[in-house]
NUKOL-955886 format. One record per residue (C-alpha): x, y, z. Coordinates in nm, 2 decimals. Example, Ala and Ser with C-alpha at 12.3 -4.5 7.8 and 13.67 -1.06 7.14 Angstrom:
2
{{1.23; -0.45; 0.78}}
{{1.37; -0.11; 0.71}}
***
This chain:
229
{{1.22; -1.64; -0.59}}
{{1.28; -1.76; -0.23}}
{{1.18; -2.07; -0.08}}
{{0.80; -2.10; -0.05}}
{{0.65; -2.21; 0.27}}
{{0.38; -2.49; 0.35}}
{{0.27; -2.47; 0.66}}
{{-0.03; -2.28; 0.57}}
{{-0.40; -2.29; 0.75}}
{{-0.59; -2.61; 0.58}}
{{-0.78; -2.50; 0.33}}
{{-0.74; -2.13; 0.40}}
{{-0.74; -1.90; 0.09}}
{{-0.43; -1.75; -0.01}}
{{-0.38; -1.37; -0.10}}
{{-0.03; -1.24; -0.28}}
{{0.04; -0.89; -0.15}}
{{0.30; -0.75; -0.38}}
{{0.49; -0.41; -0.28}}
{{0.79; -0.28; -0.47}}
{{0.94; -0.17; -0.15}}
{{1.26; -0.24; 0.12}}
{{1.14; 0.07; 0.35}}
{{0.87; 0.07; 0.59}}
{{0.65; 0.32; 0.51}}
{{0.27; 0.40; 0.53}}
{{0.15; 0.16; 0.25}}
{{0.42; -0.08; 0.40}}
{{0.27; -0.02; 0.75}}
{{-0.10; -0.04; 0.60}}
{{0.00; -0.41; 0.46}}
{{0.20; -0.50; 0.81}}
{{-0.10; -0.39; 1.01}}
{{-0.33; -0.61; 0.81}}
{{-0.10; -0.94; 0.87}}
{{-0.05; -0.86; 1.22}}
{{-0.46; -0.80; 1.30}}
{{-0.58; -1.12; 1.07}}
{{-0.77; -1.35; 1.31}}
{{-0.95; -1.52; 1.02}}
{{-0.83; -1.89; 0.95}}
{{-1.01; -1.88; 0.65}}
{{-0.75; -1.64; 0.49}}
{{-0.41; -1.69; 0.49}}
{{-0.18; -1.37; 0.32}}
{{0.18; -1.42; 0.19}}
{{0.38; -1.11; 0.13}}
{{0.60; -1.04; -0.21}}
{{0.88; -0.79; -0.29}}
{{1.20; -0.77; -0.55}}
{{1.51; -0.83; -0.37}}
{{1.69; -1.05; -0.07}}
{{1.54; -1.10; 0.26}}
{{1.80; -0.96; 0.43}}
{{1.85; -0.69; 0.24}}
{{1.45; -0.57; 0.28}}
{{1.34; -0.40; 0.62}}
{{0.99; -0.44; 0.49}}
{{1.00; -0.82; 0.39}}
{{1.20; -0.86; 0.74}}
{{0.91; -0.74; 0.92}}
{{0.63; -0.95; 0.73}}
{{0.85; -1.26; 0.76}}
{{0.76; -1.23; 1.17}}
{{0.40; -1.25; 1.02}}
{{0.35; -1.54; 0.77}}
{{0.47; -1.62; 0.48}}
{{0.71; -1.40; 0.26}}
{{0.82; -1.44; -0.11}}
{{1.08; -1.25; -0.33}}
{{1.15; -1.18; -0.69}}
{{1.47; -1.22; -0.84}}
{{1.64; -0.84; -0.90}}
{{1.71; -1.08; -1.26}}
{{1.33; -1.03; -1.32}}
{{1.31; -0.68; -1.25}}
{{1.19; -0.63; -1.61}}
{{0.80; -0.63; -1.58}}
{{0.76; -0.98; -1.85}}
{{0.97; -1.14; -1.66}}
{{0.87; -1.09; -1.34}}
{{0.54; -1.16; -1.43}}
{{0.61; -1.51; -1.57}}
{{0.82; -1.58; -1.26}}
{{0.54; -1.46; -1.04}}
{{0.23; -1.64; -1.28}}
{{0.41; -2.03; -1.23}}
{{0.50; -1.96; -0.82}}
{{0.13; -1.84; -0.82}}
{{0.04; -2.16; -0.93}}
{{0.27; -2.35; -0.74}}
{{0.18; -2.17; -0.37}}
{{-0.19; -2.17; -0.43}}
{{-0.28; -1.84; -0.38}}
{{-0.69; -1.73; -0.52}}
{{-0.62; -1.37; -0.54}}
{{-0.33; -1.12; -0.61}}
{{-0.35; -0.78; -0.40}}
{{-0.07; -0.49; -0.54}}
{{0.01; -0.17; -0.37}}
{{0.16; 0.05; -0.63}}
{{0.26; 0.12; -1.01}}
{{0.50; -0.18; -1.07}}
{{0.30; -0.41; -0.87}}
{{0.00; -0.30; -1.06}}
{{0.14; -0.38; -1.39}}
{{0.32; -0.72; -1.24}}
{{0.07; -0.81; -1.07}}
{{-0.23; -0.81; -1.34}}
{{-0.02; -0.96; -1.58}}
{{0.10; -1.25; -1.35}}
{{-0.33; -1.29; -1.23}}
{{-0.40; -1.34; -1.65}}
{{-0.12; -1.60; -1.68}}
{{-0.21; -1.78; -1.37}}
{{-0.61; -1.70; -1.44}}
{{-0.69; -1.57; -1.08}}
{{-0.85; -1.27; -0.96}}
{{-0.64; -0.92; -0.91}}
{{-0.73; -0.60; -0.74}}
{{-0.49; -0.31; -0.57}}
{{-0.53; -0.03; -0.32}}
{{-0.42; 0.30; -0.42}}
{{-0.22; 0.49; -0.19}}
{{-0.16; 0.78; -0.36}}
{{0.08; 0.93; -0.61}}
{{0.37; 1.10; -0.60}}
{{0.38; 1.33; -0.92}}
{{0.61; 1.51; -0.88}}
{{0.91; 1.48; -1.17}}
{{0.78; 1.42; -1.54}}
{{0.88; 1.00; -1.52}}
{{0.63; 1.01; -1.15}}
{{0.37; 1.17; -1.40}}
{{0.42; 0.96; -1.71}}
{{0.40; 0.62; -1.48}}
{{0.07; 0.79; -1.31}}
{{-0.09; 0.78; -1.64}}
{{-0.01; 0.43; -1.76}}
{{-0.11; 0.30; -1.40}}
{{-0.44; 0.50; -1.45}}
{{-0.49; 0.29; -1.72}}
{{-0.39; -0.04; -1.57}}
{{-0.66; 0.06; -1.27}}
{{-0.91; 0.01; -1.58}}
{{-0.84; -0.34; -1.54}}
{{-0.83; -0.45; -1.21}}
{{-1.12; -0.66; -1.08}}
{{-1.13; -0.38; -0.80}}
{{-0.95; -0.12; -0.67}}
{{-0.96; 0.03; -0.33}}
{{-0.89; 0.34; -0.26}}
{{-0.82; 0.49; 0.06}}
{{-1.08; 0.81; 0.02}}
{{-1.38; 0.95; -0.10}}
{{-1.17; 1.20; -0.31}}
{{-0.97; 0.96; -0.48}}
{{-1.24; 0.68; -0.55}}
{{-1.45; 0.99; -0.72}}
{{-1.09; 1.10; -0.91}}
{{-1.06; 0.74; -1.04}}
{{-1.45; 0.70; -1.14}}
{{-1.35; 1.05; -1.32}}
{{-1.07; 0.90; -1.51}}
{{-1.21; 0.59; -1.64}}
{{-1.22; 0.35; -1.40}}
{{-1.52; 0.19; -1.37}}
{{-1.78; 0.25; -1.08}}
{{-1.88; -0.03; -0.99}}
{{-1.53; -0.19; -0.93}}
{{-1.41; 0.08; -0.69}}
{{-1.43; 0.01; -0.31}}
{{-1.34; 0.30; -0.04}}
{{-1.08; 0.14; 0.25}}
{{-1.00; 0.39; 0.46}}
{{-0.65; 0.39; 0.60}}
{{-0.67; 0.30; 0.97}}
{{-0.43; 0.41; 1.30}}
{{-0.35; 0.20; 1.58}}
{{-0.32; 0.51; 1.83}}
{{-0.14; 0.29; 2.13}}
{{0.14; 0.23; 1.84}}
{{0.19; 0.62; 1.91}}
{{0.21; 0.66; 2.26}}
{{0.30; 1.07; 2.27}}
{{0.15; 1.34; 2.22}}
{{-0.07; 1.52; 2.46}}
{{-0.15; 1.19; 2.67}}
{{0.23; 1.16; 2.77}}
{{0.30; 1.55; 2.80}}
{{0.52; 1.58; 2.52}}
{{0.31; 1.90; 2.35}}
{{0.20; 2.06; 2.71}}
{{0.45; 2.29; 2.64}}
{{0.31; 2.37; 2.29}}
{{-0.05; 2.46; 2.44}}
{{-0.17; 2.78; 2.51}}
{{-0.27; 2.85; 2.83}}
{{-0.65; 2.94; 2.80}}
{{-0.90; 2.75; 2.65}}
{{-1.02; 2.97; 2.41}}
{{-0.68; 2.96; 2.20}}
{{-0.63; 2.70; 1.96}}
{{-0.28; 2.56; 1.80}}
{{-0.27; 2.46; 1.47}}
{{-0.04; 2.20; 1.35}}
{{0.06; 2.03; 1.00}}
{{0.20; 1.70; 1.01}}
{{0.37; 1.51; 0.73}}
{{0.76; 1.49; 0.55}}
{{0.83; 1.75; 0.35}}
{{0.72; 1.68; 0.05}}
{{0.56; 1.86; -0.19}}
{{0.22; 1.59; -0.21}}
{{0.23; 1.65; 0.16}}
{{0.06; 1.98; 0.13}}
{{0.26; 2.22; 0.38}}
{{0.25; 2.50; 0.05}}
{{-0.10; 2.50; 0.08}}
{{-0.12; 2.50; 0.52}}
{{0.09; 2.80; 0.45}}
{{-0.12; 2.99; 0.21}}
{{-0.43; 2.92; 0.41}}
{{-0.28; 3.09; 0.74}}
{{-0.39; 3.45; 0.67}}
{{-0.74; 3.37; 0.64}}
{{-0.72; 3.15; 0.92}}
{{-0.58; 3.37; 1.15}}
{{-0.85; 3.65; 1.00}}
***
């Protein structure tokens, strides 16, 4: 792990994120977001992910925003990263682990036992789409059982996780937030004038998101002839 640093709020409560990431994405951006807006000196969140520094956009970022751990790529294996992660656990202080996806679940529960701390994760989402995405879906399912919450980020997939298992009463609904000045386009800087039709009584549809098949654009497709009827 990298070095660990001290110069944290006094007596401020420590929360672990963990993300097995290097890119920036939405859960990424949802964990960024959540550094960058913390105003609470109460709370002080240090950020945890496999690999160098410098090789890790995502870690670069949080580094700008408090305090940022890594895990050996040696302890990639799940034990040992979890043994790793239990004695710095210890060793930084931190009250409360917070994961952000399948391997973090499954570190990050194991680590909380060994260090005998609370643990909870926020579900973005799954991507099932090869049979290893839906075998790991299954066994983090599972895991989910035994967090001390989980969030997740809508109605849908807190009732989809009460329907699976997971207890009730441990489930929390977070819903993702946007900072809209971050995205400074769109019809407030002219960018989709061109795009609109010209009377009022016309609408245009659009369908944003990669393409992906969890993203939904089959589905947009197959609606269009009854929403054009």
């Amino acid at each position: 792990m990298g070095p660990m640093r001290t110069d944290s709020p006094k007596g401020a409560i420590r929360v672990l994120h963990l993300r097995d990431t290097t890119k920036i994405c939405g859960p990424a951006k949802t964990i960024l977001e959540t550094l960058r807006l913390n105003e609470d000196r109460d709370i002080e969140y240090v950020t945890c992910a496999f690999g160098a520094v410098e090789r890790n956009p995502f870690l670069l970022a949080a580094r700008d925003l408090g305090p940022v751990w890594t895990l050996s790529p040696r302890c990639r294996s799940a034990p040992a990263a979890a043994i790793s992660l239990a004695r710095r656990i210890r060793e930084g202080g931190i009250r409360l682990v917070h994961a952000h996806d399948f391997k973090t679940d499954a570190v990050g529960l194991a680590a909380s036992c060994l260090a005998g701390i609370p643990v909870l994760t926020t579900l973005h989402g799954y991507i099932a789409v090869s049979r290893k995405s839906r075998v790991y879906r299954s066994f983090d399912r599972w895991l989910l059982g035994r967090m001390d919450r989980v969030i997740a980020v809508s109605k849908a997939m807190a009732q989809d996780l009460a329907g699976r298992g997971v207890p009730r009463d441990r489930i929390r609904i977070v819903r993702n937030g946007i900072r809209v000045e971050r995205y400074p386009f769109g019809l407030r800087s002219g960018a989709l004038n061109g795009l609109m039709p010209p009377s009022s009584d016309r609408y245009v549809i659009g369908h944003v998101g990669r393409l992906s098949p969890e993203k939904g654009q089959s589905v947009a497709i197959r609606a269009m002839p009854s929403v054009l009827a």
